[in-house]
C-alpha positions as CSV (number, residue, x, y, z in Angstrom):
1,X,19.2,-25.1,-1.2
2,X,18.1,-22.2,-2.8
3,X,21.1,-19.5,-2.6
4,X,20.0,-15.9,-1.5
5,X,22.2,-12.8,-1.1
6,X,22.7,-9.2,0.0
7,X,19.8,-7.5,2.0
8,X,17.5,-10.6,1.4
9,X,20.2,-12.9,3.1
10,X,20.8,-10.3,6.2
11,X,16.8,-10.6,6.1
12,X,15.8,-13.8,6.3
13,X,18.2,-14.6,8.8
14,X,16.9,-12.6,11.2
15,X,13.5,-13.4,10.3
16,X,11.7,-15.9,12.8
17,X,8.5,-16.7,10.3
18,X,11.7,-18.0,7.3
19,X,11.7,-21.6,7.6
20,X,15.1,-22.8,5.9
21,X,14.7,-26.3,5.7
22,X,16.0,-27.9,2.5
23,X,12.6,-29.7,1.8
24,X,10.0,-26.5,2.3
25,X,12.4,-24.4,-0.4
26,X,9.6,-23.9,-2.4
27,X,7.4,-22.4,0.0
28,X,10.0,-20.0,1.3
29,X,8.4,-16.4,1.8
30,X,7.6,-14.4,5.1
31,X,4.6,-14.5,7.0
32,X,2.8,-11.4,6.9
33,X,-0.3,-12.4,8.7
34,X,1.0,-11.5,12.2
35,X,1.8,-7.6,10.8
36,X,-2.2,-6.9,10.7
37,X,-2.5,-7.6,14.4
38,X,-1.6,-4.7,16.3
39,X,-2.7,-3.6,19.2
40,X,-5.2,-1.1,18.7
41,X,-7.3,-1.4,22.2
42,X,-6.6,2.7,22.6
43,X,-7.7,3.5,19.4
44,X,-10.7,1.3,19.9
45,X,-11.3,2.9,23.3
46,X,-11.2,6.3,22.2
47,X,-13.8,5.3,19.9
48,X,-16.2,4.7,22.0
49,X,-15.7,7.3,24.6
50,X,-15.3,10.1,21.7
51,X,-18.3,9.6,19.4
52,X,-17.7,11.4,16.0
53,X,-20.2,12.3,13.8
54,X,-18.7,13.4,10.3
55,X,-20.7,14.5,7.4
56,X,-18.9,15.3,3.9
57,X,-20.0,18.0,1.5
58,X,-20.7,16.3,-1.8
59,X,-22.9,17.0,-5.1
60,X,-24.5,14.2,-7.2
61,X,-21.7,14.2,-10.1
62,X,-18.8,13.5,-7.2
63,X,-20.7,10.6,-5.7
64,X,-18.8,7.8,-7.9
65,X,-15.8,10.2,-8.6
66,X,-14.7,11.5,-4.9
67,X,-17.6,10.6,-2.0
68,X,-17.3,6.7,-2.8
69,X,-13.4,7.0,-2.0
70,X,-14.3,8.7,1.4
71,X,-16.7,5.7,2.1
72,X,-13.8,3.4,1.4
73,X,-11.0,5.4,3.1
74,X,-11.2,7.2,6.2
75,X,-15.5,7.9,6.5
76,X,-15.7,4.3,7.6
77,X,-14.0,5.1,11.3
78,X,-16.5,8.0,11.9
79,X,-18.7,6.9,14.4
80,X,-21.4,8.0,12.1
81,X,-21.0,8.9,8.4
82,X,-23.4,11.2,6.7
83,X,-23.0,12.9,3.0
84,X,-24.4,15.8,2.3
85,X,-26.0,16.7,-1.3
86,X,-28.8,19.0,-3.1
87,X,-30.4,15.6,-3.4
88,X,-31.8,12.6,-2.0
89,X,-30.0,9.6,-3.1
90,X,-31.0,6.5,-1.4
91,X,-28.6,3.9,-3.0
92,X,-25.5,5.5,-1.6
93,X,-27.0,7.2,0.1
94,X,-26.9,10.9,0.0
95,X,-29.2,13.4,2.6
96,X,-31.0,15.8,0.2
97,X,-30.7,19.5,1.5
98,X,-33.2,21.0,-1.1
99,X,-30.3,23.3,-1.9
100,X,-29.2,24.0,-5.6
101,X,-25.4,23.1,-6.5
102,X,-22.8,25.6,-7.3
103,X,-20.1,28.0,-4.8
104,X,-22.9,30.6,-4.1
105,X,-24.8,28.1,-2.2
106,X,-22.2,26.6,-0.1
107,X,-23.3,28.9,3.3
108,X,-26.8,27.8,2.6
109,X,-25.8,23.5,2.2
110,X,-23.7,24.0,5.1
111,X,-26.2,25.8,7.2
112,X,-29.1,23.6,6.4
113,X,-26.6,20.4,6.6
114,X,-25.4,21.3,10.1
115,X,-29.1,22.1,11.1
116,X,-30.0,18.5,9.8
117,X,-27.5,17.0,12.1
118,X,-28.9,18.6,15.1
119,X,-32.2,17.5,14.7
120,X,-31.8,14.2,14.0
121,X,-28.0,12.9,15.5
122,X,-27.4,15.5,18.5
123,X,-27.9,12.8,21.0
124,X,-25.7,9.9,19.2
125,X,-22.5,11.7,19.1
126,X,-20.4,14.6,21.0
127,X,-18.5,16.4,18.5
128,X,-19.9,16.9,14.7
129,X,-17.3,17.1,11.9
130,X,-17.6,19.1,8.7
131,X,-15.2,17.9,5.6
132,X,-15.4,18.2,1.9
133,X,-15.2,15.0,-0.4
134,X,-11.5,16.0,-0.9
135,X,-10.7,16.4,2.9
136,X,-8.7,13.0,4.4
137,X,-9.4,12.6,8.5
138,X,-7.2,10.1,10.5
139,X,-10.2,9.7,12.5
140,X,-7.7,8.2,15.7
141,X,-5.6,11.4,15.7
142,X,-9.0,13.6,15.9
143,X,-10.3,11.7,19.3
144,X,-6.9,11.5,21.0
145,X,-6.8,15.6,20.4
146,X,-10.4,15.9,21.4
147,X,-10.2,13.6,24.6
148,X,-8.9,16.7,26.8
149,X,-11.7,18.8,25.8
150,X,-14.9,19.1,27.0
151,X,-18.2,18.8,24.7
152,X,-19.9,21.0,26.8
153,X,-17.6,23.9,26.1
154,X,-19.0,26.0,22.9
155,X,-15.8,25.4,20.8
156,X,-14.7,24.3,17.3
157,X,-11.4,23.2,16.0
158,X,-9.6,23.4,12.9
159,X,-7.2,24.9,10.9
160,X,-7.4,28.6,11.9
161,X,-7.4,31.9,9.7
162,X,-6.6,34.7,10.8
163,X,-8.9,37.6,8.5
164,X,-12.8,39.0,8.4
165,X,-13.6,38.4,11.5
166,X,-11.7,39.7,15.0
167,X,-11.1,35.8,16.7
168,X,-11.0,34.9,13.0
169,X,-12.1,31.4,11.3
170,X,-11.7,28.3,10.4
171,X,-10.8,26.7,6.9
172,X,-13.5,24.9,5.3
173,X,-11.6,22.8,2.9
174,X,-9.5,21.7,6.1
175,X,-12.2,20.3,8.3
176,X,-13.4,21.9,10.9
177,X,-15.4,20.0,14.1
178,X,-18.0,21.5,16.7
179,X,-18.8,20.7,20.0
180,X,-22.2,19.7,20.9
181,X,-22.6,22.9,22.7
182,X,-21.4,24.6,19.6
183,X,-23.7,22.8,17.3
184,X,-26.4,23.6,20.0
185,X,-26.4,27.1,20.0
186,X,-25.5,27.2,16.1
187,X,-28.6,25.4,15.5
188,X,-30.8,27.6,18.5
189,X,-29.6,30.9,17.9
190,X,-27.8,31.1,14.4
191,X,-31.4,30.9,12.2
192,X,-32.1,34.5,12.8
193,X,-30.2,36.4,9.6
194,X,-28.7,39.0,11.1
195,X,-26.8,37.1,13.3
196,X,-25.8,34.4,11.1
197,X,-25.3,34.7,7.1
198,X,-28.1,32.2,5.9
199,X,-26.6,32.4,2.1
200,X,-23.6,33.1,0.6
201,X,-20.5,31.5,-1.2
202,X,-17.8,31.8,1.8
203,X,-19.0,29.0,3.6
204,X,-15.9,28.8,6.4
205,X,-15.9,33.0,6.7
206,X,-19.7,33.4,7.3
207,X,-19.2,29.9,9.8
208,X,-16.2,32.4,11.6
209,X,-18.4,34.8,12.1
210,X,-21.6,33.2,12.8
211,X,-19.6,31.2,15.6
212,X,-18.3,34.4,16.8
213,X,-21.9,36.3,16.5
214,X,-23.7,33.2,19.1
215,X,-19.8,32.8,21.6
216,X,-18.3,29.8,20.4
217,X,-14.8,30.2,20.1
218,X,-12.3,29.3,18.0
219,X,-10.1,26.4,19.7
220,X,-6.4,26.5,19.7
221,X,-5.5,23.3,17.6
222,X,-1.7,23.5,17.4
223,X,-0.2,20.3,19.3
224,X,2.6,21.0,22.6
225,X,5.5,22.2,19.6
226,X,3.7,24.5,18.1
227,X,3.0,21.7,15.0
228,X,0.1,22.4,13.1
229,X,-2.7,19.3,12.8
230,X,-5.3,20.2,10.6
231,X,-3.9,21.5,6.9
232,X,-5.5,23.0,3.9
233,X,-3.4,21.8,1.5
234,X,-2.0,18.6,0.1
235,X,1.4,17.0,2.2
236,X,3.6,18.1,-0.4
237,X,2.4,21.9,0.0
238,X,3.4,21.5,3.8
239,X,6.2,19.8,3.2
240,X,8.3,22.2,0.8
241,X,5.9,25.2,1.5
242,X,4.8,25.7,-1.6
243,X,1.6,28.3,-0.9
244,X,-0.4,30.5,-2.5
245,X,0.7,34.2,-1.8
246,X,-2.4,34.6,0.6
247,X,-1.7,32.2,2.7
248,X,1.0,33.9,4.2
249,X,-1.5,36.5,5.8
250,X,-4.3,33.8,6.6
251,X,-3.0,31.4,8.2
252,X,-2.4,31.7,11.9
253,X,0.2,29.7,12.9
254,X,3.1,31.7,10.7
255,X,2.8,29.6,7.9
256,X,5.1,26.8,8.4
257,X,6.6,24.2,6.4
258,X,8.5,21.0,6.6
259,X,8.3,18.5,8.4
260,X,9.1,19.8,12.2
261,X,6.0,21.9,11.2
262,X,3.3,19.0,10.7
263,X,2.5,17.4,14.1
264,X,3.3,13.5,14.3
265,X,-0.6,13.3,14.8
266,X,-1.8,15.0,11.9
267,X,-5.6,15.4,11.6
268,X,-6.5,16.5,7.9
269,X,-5.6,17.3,4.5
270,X,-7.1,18.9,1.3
271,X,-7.5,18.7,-2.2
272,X,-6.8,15.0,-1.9
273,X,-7.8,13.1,-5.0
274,X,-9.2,9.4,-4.9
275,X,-6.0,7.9,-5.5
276,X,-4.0,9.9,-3.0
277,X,-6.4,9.4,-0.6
278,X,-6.1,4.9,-0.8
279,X,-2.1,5.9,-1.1
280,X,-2.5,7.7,2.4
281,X,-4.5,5.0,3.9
282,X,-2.0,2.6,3.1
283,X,1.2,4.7,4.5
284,X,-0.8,5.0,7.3
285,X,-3.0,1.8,8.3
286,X,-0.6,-1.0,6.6
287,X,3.0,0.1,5.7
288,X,5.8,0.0,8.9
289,X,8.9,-0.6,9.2
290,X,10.5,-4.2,10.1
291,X,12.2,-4.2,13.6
292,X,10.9,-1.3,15.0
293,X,8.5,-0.9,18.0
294,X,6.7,1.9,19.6
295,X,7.9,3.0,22.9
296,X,5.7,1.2,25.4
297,X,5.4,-1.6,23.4
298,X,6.7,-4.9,24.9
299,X,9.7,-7.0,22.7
300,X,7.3,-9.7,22.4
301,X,4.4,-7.8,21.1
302,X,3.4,-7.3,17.1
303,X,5.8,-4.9,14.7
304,X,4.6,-1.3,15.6
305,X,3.1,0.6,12.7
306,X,5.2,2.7,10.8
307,X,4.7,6.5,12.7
308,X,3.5,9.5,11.0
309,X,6.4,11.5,11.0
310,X,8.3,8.3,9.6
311,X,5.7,8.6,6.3
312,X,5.9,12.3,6.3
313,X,9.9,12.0,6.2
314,X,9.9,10.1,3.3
315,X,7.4,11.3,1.1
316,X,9.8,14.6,1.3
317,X,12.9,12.9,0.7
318,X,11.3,11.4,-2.2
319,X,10.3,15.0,-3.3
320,X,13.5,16.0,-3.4
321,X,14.8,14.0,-5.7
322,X,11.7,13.7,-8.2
323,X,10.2,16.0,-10.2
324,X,7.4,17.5,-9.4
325,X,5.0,16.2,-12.0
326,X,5.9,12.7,-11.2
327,X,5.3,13.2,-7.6
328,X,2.3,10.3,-6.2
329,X,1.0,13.7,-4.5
330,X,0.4,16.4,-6.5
């Protein structure tokens, strides 16, 4: 009999799948096949009812280095998955805007990409989704926000900034996502230039106040406890508050931190790198905790994912007592 002690002991005890018959020692180990199983009819619901188009500013020399890790991650539950370049590239593939690379033409790509979308996807989705290749989406967290909202309704959400422009604007590098109605009239009545900027290297600001200029509004994103959803900044910026001394003045939901600040159904963060963003995909899709079950969920039924607020709980009581530099987010 092979002879097991402390936690492990307490463990397999209580575990079902642990077969301790003296003549299967060798193959003692826990079946993990069951924990991939959950029940994600809602999710899969939602994804039908809420179509999401979501197109990701890129340039040819991120393709392989940051766009390929969107593909892999979170792009893959859009309901449609467009990237965005200054080129054609028709092995990834990329959508060629005929735009030249570099910050001053970011108003332009984003005009011209936005445009794109209306002409050739307006019909096969209802809200259309702007990130960068460093923005991470939890696609299921976007539809259950959206589902109360109407895409008729000229209206974009994301995280909002409070400067510029008088209902202010939304933060590029945060995601932000247009109705169809929005995208409608952006793509009807924003190509004359003194109503929308047609160039320019403020992409979100001249967005703000181009989206003001045609009467879409800027949605309220903040969830029931005043918890933010969409962020421009990494966790760990959140989490400690950590910003940039403008933020303080942009950002209008008072500049929170911790983690009674972050809504358990996050939407998006920023400046994620290609590692952080498979690390994030695995707290969230893969890692919960043994035992515990979502309310509503029967005894019987699979081992609930571990929650959002569970993941952003530890990551900050791991920050604590690491240094910053060795920090998986950083």
């Amino acid at each position: 009999m092979v002879k097991t002690s402390g936690r492990l002991s307490d463990f397999l005890k209580y575990d079902n799948t642990h077969n301790t018959s003296s003549q299967t020692t060798t193959k003692n180990h826990i079946d993990d096949r069951r924990m991939h199983h959950d029940n994600d009819a809602t999710a899969k619901d939602l994804e039908k009812r809420i179509r999401v188009l979501c197109w990701v500013m890129t340039s040819p020399k991120n393709l392989e280095k940051k766009a390929i890790h969107v593909k892999k991650t979170w792009g893959k539950r859009c309901n449609i998955l467009l990237f965005m370049s200054s080129v054609s590239n028709l092995t990834f593939p990329t959508i060629g805007l005929n735009v030249s690379e570099g910050r001053e033409h970011l108003t332009a790509k984003t005009v011209r990409a936005f445009k794109y979308v209306y002409e050739q996807y307006r019909d096969k989705a209802d809200w259309f989704m702007k990130a960068d290749d460093d923005t991470y989406v939890i696609l299921e967290n976007l539809r259950y926000f959206l589902k109360d909202y109407n895409t008729s309704d000229p209206v974009y959400f994301g995280q909002h900034f409070k400067p510029f422009i008088t209902q202010g604007y939304l933060s590029g590098g945060a995601g932000y996502v247009l109705s169809k109605e929005a995208l409608t009239r952006f793509a009807t009545k924003g190509n004359d230039s003194t109503v929308c900027r047609q160039h320019g290297s403020n992409e979100d600001v001249d967005m703000g106040e181009c989206m003001e200029n045609i009467g879409v509004k800027v949605g309220s994103s903040i969830d029931a406890l005043g918890r933010s959803r969409f962020h421009c900044f990494v966790l760990e910026h959140h989490l400690r508050g950590n910003y940039p001394k403008w933020y303080y003045s942009f950002d209008a939901n008072g500049s929170q931190k911790g983690t009674d600040s972050i809504s358990d159904y996050a939407i998006s963060f920023h400046y994620i790198s290609p590692e952080q963003m498979h690390v994030l995909d695995f707290f969230i899709y893969h890692l919960r905790p043994y035992g515990k079950s979502l309310l509503g969920r029967s005894s019987g039924s699979a081992v609930a994912r571990t929650s959002y607020s569970q993941f952003v709980r530890r990551r900050h009581a791991i920050s604590e007592i690491r240094k910053p530099e060795m920090l998986l987010f950083n």
